[in-house]
C-alpha positions as CSV (number, residue, x, y, z in Angstrom):
1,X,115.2,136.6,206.8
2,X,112.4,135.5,204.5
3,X,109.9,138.2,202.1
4,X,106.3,137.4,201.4
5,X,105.0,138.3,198.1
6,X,101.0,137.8,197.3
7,X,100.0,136.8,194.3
8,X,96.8,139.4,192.9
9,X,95.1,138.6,189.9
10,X,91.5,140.4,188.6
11,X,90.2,137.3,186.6
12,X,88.8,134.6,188.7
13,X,86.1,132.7,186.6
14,X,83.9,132.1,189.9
15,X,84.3,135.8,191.5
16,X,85.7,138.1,189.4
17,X,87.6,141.1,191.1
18,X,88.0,139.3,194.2
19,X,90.9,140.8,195.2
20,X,88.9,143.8,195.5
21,X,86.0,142.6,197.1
22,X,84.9,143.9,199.7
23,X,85.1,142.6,203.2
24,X,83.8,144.4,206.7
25,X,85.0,147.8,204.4
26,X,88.0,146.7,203.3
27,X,88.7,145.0,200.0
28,X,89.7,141.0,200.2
29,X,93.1,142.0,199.7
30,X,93.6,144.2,202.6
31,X,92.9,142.0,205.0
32,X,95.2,139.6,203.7
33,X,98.1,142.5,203.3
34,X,97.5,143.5,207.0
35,X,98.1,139.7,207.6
36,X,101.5,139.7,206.5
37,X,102.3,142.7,207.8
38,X,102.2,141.4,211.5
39,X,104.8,138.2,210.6
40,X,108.1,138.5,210.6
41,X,108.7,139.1,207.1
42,X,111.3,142.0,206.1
43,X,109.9,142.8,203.1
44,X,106.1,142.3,201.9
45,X,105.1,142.6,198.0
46,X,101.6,142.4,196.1
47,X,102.3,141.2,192.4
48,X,99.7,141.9,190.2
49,X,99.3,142.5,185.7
50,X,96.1,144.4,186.8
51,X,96.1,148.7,187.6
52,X,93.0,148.4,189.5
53,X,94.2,146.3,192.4
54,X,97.4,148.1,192.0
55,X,95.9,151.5,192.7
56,X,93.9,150.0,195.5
57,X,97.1,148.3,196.8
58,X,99.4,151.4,197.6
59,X,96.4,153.2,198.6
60,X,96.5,151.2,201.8
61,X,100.2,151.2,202.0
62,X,101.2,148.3,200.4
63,X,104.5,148.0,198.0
64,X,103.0,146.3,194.5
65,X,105.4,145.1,191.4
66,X,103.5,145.0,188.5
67,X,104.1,141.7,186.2
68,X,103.6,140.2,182.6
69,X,99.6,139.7,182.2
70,X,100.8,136.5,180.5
71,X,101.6,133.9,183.8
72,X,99.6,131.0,184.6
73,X,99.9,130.7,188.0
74,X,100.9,133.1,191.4
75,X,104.1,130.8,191.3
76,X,105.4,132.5,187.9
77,X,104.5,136.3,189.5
78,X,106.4,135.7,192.2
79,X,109.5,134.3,190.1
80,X,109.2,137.8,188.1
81,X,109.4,139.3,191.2
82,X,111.9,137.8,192.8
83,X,114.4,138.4,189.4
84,X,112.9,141.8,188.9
85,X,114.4,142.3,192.5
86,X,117.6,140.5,192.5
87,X,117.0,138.2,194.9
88,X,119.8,135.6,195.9
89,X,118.9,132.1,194.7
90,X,119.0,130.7,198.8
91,X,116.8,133.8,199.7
92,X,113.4,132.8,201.0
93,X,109.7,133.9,199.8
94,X,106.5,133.1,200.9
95,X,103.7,132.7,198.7
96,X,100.9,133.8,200.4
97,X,97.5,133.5,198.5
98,X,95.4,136.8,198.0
99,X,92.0,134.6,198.7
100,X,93.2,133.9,202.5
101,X,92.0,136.6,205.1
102,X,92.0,134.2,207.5
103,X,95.5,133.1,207.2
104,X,97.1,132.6,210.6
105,X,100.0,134.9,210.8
106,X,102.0,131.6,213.2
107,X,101.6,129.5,209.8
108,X,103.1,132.3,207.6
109,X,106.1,132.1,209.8
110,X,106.3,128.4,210.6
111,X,106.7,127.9,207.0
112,X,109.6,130.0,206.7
113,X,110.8,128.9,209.1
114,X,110.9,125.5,208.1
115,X,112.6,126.1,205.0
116,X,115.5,128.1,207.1
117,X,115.7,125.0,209.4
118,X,116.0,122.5,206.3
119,X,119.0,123.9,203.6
120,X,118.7,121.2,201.8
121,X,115.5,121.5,200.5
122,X,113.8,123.8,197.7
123,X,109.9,124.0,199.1
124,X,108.3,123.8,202.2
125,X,104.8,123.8,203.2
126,X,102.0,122.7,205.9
127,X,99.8,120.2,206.7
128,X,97.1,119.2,208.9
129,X,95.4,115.8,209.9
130,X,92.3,115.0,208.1
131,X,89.4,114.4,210.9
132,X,86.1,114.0,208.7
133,X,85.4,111.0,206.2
134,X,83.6,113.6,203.7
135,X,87.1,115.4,203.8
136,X,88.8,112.2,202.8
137,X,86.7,111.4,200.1
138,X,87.1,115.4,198.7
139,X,88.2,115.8,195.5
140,X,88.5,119.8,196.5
141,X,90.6,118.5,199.8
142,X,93.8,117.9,198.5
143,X,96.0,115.8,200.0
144,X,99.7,114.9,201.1
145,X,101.8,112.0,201.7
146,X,105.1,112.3,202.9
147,X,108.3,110.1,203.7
148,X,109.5,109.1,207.3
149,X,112.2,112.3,207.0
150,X,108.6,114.6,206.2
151,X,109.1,115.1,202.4
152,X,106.8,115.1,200.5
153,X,106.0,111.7,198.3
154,X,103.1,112.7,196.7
155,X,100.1,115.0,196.5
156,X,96.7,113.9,195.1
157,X,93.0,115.1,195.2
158,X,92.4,111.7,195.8
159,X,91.8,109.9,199.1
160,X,95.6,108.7,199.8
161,X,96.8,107.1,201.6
162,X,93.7,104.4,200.7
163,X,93.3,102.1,203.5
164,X,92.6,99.0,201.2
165,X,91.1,96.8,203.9
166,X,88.2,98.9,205.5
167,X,87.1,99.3,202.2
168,X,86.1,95.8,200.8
169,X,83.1,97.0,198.6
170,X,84.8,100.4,196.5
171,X,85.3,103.8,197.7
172,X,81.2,104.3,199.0
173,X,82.3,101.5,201.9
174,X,85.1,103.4,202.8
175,X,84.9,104.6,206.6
176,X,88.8,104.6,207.6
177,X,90.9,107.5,207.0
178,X,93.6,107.2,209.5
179,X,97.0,108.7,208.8
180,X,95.2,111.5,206.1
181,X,96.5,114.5,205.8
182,X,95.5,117.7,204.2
183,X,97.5,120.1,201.8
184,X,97.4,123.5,203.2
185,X,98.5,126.2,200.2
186,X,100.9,128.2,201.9
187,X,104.5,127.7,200.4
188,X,107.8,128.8,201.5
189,X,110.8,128.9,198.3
190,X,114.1,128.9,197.5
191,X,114.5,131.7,194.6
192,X,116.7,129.0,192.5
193,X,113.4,126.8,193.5
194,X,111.3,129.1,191.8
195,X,113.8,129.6,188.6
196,X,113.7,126.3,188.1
197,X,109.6,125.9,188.1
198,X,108.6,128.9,186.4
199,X,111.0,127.6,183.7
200,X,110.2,124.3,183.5
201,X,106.9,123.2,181.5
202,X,103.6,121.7,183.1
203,X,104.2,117.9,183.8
204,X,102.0,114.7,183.4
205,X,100.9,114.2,187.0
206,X,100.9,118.6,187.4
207,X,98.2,118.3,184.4
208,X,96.3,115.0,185.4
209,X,95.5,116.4,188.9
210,X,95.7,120.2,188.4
211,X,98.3,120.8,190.7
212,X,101.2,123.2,190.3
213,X,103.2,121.2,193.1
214,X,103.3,117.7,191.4
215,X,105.7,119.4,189.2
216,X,108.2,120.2,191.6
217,X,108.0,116.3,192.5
218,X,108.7,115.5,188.8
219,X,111.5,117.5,188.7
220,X,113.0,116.3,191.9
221,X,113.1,119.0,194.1
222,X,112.4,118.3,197.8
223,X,109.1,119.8,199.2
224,X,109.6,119.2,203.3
225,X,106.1,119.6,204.8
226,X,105.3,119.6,208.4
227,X,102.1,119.6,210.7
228,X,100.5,122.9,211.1
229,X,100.9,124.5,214.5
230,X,97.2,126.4,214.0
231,X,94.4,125.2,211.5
232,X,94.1,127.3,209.2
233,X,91.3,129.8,207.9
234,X,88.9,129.4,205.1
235,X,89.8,130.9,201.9
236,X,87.5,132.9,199.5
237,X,86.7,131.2,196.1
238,X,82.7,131.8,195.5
239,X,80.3,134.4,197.0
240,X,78.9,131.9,199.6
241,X,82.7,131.6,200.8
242,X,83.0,135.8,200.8
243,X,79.9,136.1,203.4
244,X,81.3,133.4,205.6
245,X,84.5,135.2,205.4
246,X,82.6,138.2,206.4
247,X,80.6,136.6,209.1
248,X,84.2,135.7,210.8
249,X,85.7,138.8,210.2
């Protein structure tokens, strides 16, 4: 058994409101709601500091917990949340992201899944091969390298792992990107996982690169990752991403 809970937040400095942005009639978060709601989750949740998206929220059915205004990231809602609620530490969440619409509803369980099928582990999440050079190179395409056992090593917005030998004259001469994979942000949890990261500070490498994961890494709990069954949809960050949205919708 596993919950989803999805992160909502009003302030976004390149689209503000964008959870309630509208989309084919419905706002942005909606779609992503009605997402969840055909997984196999037994229990979905919008966590949001902000009245407006919780008004919108339960008026199309949705169950919302309203949390401190002060967190940083979607990661530190959902740890709220899953206290606020009493949630076992080996109970499983999925954080799914109120920017994807698009989300496949087979990744949202495959990443539960995952976690369920590896106890010993705190965090899993999905990848996919990288199959474009301009993806590579990316600093918006983030990354993943992982050990022979599919844990994570290492996440970067750099191009990893760097095929040194293709690339005798810098990164422009760079044309092999074999063995690349791409992050996908959709993240299954252990609630003791979450404890522990919503409690912990930002690290070195979490601040350097500007990713919440890295500190997980630091702190040495195991993020198993595995190949996406389905590629996954584009998210919404910008107006040009909201009318290509729409356009698929």
């Amino acid at each position: 058994m596993f919950r989803v809970v999805i992160p909502a937040r009003y302030a976004s400095a390149r689209l503000p409101g964008k959870p309630l942005l509208k989309l084919a009639g419905k706002p942005l978060l909606q779609w992503v709601f009605e997402r969840a709601q055909r997984c196999a989750a037994a229990e979905i949740i919008i966590a949001t500091d902000d009245q407006r998206i919780a008004d919108a929220a339960q008026g199309f059915g949705a169950r919302v917990v309203m949390t401190s205004p002060s967190h940083q990231s979607g990661t530190d809602r959902i740890a709220e949340v899953a206290e606020r609620e009493g949630w076992s530490p080996d109970q499983i969440v999925v954080n799914l992201q109120g920017d994807e619409p698009l989300m496949p509803v087979a990744l949202i369980d495959q990443v539960a899944g995952l976690l369920a099928q590896h106890p010993h582990d705190a965090i899993a999440t999905l990848a996919s091969t990288i199959t474009a050079l301009d993806a590579f190179l990316d600093p918006n395409v983030v990354k993943v390298v992982t050990d022979a056992q599919g844990r994570a090593l290492y996440f970067s917005r750099a191009p990893v792992p760097w095929p040194r030998d293709s690339a005798p004259a810098g990164l422009a001469s760079q044309r092999d990107f074999s063995g690349a994979r791409r992050h996908i942000g959709l993240y299954a949890y252990r609630v003791d996982a979450l404890r522990r990261l919503s409690a912990a500070p930002p690290s070195a490498l979490e601040m350097l690169e500007k990713l919440e994961q890295l500190r997980a890494l630091e702190m040495g709990l195991s993020i198993r990752v595995a190949e996406a069954q389905v590629g996954p949809g584009p998210d919404v960050n910008t107006p040009e991403d909201l009318a290509r949205v729409e356009r698929l919708l």
